[in-house]
C-alpha positions in Angstrom: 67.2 -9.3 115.6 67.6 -8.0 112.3 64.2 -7.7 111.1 63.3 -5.9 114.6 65.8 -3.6 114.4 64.8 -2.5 110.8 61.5 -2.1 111.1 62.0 -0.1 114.2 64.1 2.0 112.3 61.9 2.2 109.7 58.8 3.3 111.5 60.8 5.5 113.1 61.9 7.3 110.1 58.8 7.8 108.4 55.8 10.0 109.2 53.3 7.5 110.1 50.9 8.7 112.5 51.5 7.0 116.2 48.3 5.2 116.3 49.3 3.2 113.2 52.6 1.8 115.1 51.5 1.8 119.1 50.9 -1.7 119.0 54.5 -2.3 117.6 57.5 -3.6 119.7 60.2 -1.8 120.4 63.3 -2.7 118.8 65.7 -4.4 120.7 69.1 -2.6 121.4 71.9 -4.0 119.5 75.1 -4.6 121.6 78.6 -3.6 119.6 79.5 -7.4 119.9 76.2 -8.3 118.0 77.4 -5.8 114.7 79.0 -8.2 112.6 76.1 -10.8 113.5 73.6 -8.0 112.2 75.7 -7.2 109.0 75.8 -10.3 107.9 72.1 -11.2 108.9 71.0 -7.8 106.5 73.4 -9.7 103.6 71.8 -12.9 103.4 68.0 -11.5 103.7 69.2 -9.5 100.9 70.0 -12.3 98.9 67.2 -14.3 99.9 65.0 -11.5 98.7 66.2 -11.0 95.4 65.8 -15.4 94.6 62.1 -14.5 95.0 60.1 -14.3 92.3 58.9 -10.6 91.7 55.2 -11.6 91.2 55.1 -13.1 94.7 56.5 -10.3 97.0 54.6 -6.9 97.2 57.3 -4.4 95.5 55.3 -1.0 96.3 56.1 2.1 94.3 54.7 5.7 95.5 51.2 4.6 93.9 51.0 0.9 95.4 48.6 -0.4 97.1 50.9 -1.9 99.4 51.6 1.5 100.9 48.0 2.6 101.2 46.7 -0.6 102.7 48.6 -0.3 106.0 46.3 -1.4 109.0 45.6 0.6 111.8 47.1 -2.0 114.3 50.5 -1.9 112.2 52.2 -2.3 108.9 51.0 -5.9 107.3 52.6 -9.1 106.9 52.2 -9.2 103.4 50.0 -7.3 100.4 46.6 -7.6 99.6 46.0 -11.1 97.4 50.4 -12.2 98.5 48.3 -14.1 101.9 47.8 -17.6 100.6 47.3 -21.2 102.8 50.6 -22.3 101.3 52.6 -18.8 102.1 55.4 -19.8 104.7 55.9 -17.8 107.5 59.7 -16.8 107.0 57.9 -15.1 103.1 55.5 -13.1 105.3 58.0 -11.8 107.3 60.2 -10.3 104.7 57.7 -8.9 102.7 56.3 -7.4 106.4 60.2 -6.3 106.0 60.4 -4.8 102.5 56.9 -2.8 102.9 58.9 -1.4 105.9 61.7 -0.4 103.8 58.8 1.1 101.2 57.2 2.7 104.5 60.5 4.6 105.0 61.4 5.1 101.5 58.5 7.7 100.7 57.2 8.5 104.2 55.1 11.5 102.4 53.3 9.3 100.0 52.2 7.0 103.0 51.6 9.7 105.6 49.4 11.3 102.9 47.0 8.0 101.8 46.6 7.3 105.4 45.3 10.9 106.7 43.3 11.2 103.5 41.5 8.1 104.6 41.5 8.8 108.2 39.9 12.4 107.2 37.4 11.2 105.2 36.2 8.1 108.1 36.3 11.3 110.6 33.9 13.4 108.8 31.5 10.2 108.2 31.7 9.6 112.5 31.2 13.2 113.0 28.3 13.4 110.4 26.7 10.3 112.2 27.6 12.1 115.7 25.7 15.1 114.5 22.4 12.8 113.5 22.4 11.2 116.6 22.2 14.4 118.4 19.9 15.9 116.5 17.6 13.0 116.4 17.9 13.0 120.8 17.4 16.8 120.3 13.4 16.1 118.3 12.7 13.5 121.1 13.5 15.9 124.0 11.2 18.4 121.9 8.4 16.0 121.0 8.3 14.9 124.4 8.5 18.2 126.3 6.5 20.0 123.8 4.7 17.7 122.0 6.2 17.5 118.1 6.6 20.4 115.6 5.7 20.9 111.9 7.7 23.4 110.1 8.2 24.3 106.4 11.6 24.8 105.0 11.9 25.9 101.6 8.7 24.5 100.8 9.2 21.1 102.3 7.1 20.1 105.3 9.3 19.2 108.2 7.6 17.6 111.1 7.5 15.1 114.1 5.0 13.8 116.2 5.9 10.5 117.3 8.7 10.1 119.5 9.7 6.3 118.4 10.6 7.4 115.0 13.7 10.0 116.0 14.8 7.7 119.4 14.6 5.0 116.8 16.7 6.7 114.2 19.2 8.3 117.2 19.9 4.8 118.4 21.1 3.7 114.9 23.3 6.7 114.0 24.9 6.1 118.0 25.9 3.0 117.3 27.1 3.1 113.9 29.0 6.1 115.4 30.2 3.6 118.1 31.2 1.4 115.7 33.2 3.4 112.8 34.8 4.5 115.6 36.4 1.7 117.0 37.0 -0.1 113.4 38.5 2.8 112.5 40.7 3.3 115.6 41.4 -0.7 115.6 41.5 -1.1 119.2 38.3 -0.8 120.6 38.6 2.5 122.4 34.9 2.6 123.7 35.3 -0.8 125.1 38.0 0.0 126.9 36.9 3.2 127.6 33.8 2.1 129.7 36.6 0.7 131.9 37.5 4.5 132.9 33.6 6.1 132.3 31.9 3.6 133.9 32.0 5.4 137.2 30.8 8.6 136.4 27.9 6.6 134.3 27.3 5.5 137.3 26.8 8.8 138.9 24.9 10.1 136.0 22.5 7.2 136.2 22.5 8.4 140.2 21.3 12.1 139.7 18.5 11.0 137.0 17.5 8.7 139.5 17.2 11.4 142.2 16.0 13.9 139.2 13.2 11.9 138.4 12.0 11.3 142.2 12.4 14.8 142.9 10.5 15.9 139.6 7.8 13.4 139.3 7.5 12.6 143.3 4.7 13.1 145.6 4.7 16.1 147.9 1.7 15.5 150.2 1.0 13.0 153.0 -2.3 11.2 151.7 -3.6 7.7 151.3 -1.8 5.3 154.6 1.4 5.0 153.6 2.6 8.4 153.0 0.3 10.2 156.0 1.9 7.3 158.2 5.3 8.4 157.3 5.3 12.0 157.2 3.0 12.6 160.3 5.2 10.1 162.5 8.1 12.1 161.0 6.3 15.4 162.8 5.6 13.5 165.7 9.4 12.3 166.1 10.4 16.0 165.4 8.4 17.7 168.1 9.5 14.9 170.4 6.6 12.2 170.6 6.1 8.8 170.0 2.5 8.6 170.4 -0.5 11.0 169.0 -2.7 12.1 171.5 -6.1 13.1 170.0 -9.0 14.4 171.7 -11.2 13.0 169.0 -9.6 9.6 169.9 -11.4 9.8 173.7 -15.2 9.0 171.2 -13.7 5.6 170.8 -16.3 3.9 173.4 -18.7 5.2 171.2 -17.3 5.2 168.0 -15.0 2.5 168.1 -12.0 2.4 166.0 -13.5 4.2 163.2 -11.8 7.6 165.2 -8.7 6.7 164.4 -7.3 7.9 161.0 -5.1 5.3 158.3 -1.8 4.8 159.2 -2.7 4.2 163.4 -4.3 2.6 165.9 -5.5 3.3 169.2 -3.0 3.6 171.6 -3.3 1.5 175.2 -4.8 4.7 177.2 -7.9 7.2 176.1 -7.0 9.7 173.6 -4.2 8.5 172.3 -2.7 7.1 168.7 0.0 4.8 167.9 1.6 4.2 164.6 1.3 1.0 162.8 4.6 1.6 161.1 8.3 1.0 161.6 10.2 3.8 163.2 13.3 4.1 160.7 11.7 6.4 158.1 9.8 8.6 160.3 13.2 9.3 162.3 15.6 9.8 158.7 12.4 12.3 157.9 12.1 14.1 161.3 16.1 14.7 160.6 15.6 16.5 157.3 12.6 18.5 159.1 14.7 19.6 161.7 17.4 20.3 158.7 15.3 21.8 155.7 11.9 21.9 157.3 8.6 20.5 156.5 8.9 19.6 152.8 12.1 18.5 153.7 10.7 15.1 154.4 9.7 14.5 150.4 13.6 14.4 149.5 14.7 12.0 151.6 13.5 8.9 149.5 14.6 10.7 146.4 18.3 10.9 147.8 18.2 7.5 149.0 17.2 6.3 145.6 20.3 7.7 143.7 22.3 6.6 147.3 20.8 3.1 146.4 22.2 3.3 142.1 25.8 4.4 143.5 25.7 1.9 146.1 24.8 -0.8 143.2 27.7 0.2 141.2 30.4 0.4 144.0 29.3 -3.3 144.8 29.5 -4.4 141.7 32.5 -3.4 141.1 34.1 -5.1 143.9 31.9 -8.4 143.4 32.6 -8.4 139.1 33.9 -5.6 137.8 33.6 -2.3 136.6 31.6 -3.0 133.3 28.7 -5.3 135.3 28.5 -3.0 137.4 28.0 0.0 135.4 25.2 -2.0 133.9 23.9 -2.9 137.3 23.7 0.3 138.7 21.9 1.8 134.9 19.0 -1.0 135.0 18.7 -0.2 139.0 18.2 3.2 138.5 15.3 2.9 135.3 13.8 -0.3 136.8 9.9 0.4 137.0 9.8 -0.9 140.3 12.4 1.1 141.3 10.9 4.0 139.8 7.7 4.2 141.1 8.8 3.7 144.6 11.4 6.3 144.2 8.4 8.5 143.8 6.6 7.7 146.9 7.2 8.8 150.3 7.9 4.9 151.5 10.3 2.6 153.4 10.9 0.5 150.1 13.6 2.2 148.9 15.2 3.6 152.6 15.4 -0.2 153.4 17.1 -1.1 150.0 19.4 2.1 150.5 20.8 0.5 154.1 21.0 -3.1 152.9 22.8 -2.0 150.1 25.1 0.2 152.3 25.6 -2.8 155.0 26.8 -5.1 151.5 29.3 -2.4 150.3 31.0 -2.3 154.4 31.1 -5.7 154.3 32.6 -6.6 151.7 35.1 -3.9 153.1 38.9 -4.7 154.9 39.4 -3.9 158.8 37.6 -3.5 161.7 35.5 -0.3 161.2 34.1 -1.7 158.1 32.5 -4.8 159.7 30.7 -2.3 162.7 29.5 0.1 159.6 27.8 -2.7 158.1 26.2 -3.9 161.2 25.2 -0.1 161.8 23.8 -0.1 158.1 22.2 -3.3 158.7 20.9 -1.7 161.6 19.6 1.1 160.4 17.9 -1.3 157.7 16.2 -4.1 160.4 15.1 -0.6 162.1 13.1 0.4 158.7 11.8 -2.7 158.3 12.1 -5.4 161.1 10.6 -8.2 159.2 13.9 -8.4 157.2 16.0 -9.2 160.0 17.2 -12.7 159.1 19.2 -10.8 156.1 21.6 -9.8 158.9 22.9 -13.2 158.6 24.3 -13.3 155.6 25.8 -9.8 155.7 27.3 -11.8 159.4 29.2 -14.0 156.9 30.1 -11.7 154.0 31.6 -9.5 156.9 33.2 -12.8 158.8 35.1 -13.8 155.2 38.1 -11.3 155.7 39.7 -11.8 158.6 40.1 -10.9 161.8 36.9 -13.4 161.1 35.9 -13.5 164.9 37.1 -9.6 165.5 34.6 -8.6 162.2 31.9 -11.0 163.1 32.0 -9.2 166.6 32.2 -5.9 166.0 29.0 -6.4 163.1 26.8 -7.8 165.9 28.0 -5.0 167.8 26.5 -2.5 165.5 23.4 -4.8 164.8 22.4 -5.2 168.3 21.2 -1.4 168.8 18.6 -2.0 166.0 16.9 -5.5 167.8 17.0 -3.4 171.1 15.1 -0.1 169.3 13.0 -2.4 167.7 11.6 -4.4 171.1 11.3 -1.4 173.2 8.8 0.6 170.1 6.7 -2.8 169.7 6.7 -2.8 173.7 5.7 0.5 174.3 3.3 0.6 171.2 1.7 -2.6 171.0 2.3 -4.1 174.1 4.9 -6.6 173.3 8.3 -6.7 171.9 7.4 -9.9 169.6 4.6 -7.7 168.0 4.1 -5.4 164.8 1.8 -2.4 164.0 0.3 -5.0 161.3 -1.0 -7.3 163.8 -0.2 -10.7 165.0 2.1 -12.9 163.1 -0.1 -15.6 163.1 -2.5 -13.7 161.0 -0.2 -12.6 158.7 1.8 -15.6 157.8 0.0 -18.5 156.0 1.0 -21.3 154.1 -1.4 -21.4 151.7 0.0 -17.9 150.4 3.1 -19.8 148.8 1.4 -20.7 145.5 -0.2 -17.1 144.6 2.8 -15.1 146.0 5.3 -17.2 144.5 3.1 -16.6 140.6 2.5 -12.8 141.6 6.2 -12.0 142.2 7.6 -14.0 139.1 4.7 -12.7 136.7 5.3 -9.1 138.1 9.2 -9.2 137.5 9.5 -10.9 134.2 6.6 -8.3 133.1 8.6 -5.3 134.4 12.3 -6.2 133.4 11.6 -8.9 130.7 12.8 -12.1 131.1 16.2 -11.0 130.7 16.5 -10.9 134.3 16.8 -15.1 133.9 19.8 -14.5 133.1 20.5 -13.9 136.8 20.5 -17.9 137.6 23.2 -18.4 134.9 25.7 -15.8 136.5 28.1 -18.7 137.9 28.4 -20.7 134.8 29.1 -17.5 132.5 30.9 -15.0 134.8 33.6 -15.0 138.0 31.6 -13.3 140.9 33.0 -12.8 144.8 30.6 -14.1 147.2 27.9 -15.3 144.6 26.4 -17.5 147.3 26.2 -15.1 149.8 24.3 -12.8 146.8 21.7 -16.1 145.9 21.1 -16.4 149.8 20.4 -12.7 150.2 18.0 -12.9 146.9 16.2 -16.1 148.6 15.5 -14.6 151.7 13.9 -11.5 150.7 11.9 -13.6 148.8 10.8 -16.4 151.5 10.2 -13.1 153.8 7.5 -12.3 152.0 6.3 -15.7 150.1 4.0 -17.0 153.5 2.8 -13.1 153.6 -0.7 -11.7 152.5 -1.7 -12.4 149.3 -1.6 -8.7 146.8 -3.2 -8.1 143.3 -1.0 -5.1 142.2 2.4 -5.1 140.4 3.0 -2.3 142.8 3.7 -4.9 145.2 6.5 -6.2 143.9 8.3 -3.4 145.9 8.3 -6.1 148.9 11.4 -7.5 146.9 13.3 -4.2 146.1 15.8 -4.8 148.6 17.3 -8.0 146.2 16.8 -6.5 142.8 19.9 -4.6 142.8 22.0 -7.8 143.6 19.5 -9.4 140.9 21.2 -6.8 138.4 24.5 -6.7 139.5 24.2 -11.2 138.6 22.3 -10.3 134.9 24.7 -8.2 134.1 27.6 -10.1 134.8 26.4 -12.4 132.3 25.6 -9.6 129.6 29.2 -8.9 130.0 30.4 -12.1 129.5 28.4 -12.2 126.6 29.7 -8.6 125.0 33.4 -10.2 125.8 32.5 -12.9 123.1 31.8 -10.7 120.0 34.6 -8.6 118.2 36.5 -6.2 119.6 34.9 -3.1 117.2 31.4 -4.5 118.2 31.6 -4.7 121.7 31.6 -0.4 122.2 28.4 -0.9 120.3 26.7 -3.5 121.7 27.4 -2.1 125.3 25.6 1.2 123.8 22.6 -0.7 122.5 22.1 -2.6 126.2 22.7 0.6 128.3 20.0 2.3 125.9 17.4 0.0 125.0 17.0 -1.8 128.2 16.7 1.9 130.2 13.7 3.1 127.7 11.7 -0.2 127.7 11.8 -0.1 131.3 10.6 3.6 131.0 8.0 3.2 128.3 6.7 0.6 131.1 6.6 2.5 133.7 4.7 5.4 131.8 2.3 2.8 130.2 1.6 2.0 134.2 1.0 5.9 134.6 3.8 5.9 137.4 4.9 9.5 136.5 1.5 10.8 136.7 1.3 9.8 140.3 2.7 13.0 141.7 0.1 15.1 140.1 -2.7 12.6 141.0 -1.9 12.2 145.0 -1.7 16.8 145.1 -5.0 16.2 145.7 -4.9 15.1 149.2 -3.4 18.3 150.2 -5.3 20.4 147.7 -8.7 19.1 149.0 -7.6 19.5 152.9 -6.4 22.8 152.2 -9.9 23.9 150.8 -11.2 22.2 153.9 -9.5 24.2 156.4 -10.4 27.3 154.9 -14.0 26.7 153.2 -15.4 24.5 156.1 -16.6 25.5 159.7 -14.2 24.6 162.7 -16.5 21.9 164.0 -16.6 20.2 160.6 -16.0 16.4 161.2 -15.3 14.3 157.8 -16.6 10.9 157.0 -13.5 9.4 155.1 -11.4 6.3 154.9 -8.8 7.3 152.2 -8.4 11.3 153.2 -8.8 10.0 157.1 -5.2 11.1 157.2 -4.7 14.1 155.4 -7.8 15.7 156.0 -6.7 15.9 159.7 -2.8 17.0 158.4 -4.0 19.6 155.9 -7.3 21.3 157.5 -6.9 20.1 161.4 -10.5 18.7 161.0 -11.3 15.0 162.8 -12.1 12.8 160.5 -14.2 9.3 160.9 -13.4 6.3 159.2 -16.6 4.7 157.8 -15.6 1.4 157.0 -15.4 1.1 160.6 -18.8 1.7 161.1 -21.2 -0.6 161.2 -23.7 -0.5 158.6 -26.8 -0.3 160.9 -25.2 2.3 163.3 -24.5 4.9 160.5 -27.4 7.3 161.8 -26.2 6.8 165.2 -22.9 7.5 164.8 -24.5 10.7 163.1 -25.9 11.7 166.0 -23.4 11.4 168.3 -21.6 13.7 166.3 -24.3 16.7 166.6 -24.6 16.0 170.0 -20.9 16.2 170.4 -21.1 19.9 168.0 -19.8 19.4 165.1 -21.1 19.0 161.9 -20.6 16.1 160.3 -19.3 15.6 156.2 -19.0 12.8 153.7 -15.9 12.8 151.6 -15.6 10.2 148.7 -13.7 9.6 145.9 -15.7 8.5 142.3 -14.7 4.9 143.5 -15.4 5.3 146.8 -18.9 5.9 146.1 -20.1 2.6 144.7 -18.5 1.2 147.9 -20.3 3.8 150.3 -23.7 3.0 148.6 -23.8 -0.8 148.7 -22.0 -0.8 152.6 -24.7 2.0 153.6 -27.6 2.5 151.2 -30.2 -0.2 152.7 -30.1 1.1 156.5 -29.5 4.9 155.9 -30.8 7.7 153.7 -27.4 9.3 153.7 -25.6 6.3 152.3 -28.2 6.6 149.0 -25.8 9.6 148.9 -28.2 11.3 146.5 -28.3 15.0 147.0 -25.5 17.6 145.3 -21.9 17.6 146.7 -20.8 20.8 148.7 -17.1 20.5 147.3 -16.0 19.1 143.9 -12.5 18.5 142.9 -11.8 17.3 139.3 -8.4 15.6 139.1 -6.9 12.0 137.9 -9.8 11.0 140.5 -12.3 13.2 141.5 -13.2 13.9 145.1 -16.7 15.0 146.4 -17.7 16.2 149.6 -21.1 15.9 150.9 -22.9 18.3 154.0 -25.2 15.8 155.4 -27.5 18.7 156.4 -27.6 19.6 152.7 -29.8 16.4 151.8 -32.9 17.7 154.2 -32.7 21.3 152.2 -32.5 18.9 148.3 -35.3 17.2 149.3 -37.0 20.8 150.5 -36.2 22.5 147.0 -32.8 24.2 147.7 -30.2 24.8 145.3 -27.1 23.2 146.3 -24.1 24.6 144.6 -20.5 23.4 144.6 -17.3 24.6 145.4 -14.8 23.4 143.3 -11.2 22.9 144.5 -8.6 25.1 142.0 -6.0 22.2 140.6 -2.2 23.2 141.6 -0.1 23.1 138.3 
């Protein structure tokens, strides 16, 4: 009680900073019963002390060592070179006791040694602070502008490759991260991330949404985005179907009048959509809201929806720090990324599924219907992924009321199957059946083999075989409903395992809706790992894994070109705006790609030529001048190999070997071809394109 008291005292009475003494107890009260008891406890210590032999007990004067060597978790047990394997622990503890007594015998002298030393390890974390900044300001600059070279006072100062300042910012950081939390002694960044790790989370949100927004694609072109957007317009003015009076040629022409993205519809001159109904209704909402170009945003939005909705579960199913982690490797994935950029169910469907796991795991009754409405909105984006419901059924079940919360999540799933039947009935004929076609076409067995190597090559390559880590998440870490999460994961991928066979990495977006809960399980096991090294370290490390594993994944993705796709698909609306104003109203265009946004952009029919036979190409010709209109060619530099060998041998115009009328010069170059221009070639005309002006 003695020593306790005393060295309460004694810290008490001196100036020593409170960092130096937070981790120290406070002394107990002593009770004026216990006075004598303490008295004659201070007596024999005394004399205990002095029996000691001088050399072994660390006597400190105002220049000692003993004084400047406190710790910052506390004063010492003993001296620098008293500790040794024989030292008892009843000789540490007084000499813990006499430095004490030093402590508060010249206060100043300590005080002083200790901020002299905590200056100087300041200036050194401040000086290493300033580096790192300066070294993330030259990156920003080399990147944005593309490197400098200066002369100051003679010397040549320059940078023009980005790795070398990122390379020397990441050092300086997290030796900064480090002297810091030596220096402190209690690993403040560690237990910092514990309180930050939220609005990391929301930082890794917005540059989510930042970069879909910046980089993103703002015109309907190719299948995918016309599909979307123009069902989106047709949802908004109140339609489910297209009706088309190009689409009454099909007798003739066949399907080839319909454009990507639709099929034709079950009477003359009409057009259904081949795809699911949920993002065409979120994007007719933000038409209605923000108008037309509202519909680019709404993937954007979901994507940083989709980060915050990674860490919030996360944090429920392992804690604050996975999740943080989680919700940082979600939002720089490549996959992630690139479909963040496109205007595509991927990342909608991930956004719900998410949403439906973050209600369920929720307490009371409104949680469990949220989730099934999530879910719902989800199976209504993309209906193949309805067996997922499933396990959200039994996440949701776990809390009880179990019967009342399974309920009331069918309750909210059932609007969803019922949306779903009706569409395919009134599309396609059937509720059992898809835009894509029959199941039985779509589904084979002999997919497994290539699907299964596809999807592993594709991830490992994109998020480096760290992601392994994922299967070792029970053995290394606690995790709430890890079963449920591994069922989840395994479903998405048997979903789309018997499915058609791809070629693209792009591709591996079929899986996006498990990758999240794939982060959330590898970073659960990074954590355990960073709770293994030293405290100091562990700020550091957490740095190092939030830093490095975010700019690999974006080196990736710009290896893959991903942020150049915005620019590249401007020219399906920069070519069908020169079309509506350059060509004649009874322009028809030969296309497959620009079938879509040709019609969008200019409000010129298109024809889809790999529709058409290849022996009733001059046919098909005709019927269009017989019809009135004038008929075009539009291909892309790739396109045109394609056009040539399909059309070449049974028709002069597929040789397609006279001068373009309309030349755009992009990421991929797109010519259009007047078929009447190839008589007046052959005759000696000059043929002179137009070149479509690139948008900034």
């Amino acid at each position: 009680m003695y020593v306790f008291c005393e060295l309460g005292k004694a810290v008490e009475k001196s100036n020593i900073p409170h960092s130096l003494r937070r981790y120290e107890p406070d002394p107990p009260p002593l009770k004026a019963s216990s006075s004598r008891i303490a008295s004659a406890d201070r007596h024999s210590l005394a004399r205990r002390r002095s029996a000691d032999p001088p050399s072994r007990v660390a006597r400190s004067g105002s220049g000692s060592k003993g004084v400047v060597s406190i710790p910052n978790d506390g004063i010492p047990l003993a001296a620098s070179g008293t500790i040794t394997r024989g030292t008892s622990l009843a000789r540490l503890v007084r000499s813990r006791t006499e430095r004490m007594e030093n402590v508060a015998t010249h206060p100043h002298d300590a005080a002083g040694a200790w901020r002299a030393r905590h200056t100087r390890w300041r200036k050194v974390e401040a000086a290493l602070i300033a580096l790192a900044a300066i070294s993330c300001a030259v990156v920003i600059w080399d990147l944005t502008v593309g490197g400098f070279s200066w002369r100051v006072l003679g010397v040549r100062v320059s940078s023009w490759e980005t790795y070398k300042p990122f390379r020397n910012g990441v050092v300086f950081a997290v030796a900064a991260f480090w002297l810091h939390d030596w220096r402190s002694g209690h690993a403040a960044s560690w237990y910092a991330l514990e309180r930050w790790s939220g609005s990391i989370a929301v930082i890794a949100a917005l540059a989510s949404a930042t970069i879909a927004i910046e980089y993103g694609i703002r015109a309907a072109g190719g299948s995918d985005a016309f599909g979307y957007v123009s069902q989106a317009r047709l949802w908004a003015s109140g339609h489910v179907v297209w009706r088309d009076p190009f689409a009454a040629l099909a007798p003739t022409l066949g399907r080839a009048v319909v454009p990507l993205g639709y099929d034709l519809g079950p009477t003359p001159g009409v057009m259904i959509p081949t795809y699911p109904a949920g993002l065409p209704i979120a994007m007719a909402i933000a038409s209605r809201l923000g108008g037309d170009d509202a519909v680019y945003f709404v993937v954007p939005l979901l994507a940083g929806l989709s980060v915050w909705l990674t860490y919030l579960i996360g944090a429920r199913l392992a804690g604050r720090r996975t999740a943080m982690i989680a919700a940082v490797l979600c939002a720089f994935s490549p996959i992630f990324v690139f479909q963040s950029l496109e205007p595509m169910s991927d990342v909608p469907a991930t956004a719900w599924w998410l949403l439906a796991w973050l209600f369920a795991l929720g307490s009371g009754n409104v949680t469990a219907l949220a989730a099934g409405l999530a879910a719902s909105a989800a199976i209504v984006t993309r209906p193949n992924l309805v067996v997922l419901a499933a396990v959200l059924l039994i996440v949701a079940a776990a809390r009880r009321p179990r019967l009342g919360r399974a309920s009331l999540f069918i309750c909210g799933l059932a609007p969803a199957c019922a949306a779903v039947a009706v569409l395919n009935a009134v599309w396609y004929g059937s509720p059992l059946r898809s835009g894509y076609g029959p199941v039985s076409t779509l589904y084979e067995w002999r997919n497994i083999t290539p699907n299964l190597r596809n999807y592993a090559g594709w991830l490992l390559d994109l998020h480096t075989p760290i992601v392994l880590l994922a299967f070792a998440a029970p053995l290394a870490a606690r995790i709430r409903h890890a079963a449920a999460m591994y069922a989840f994961i395994v479903l998405v991928v048997l979903s789309y395992l018997f499915y058609a066979v791809f070629d693209h990495w792009t591709f591996l977006r079929f899986l996006l809706p498990a990758i999240p809960l794939l982060f959330i399980l590898t970073s659960a096991v990074l954590v355990s790992g960073l709770e293994r090294l030293p405290l100091s370290t562990r700020g550091a490390a957490s740095f190092l894994v939030c830093l490095l594993l975010p700019c690999w994944y974006l080196v990736k993705a710009d290896r893959l070109n991903v942020f150049d796709i915005g620019r590249a698909e401007g020219r399906y609306a920069a070519v069908g705006e020169f079309i509506r104003h350059r060509l004649a109203p009874n322009a028809v265009v030969l296309t497959v790609i620009h079938s879509g946004s040709v019609r969008l952009y200019s409000g010129r029919p298109t024809l889809r030529w790999d529709y058409i036979e290849p022996e009733r190409l001059d046919s098909a010709m005709d019927v269009m001048r017989a019809r009135g209109y004038a008929p075009y060619v539009l291909l892309e530099h790739w396109e045109e190999r394609e056009f040539r060998a399909r059309f070449g041998r049974t028709s002069p115009i597929g040789k397609v070997d006279w001068p373009p009328a309309i030349e755009y010069y992009g990421l991929s170059n797109v010519r259009v071809y007047s078929v009447d221009d190839r008589s007046r070639h052959l005759a000696g005309a000059r043929i002179i394109p137009m070149v479509v002006p690139v948008a900034p």
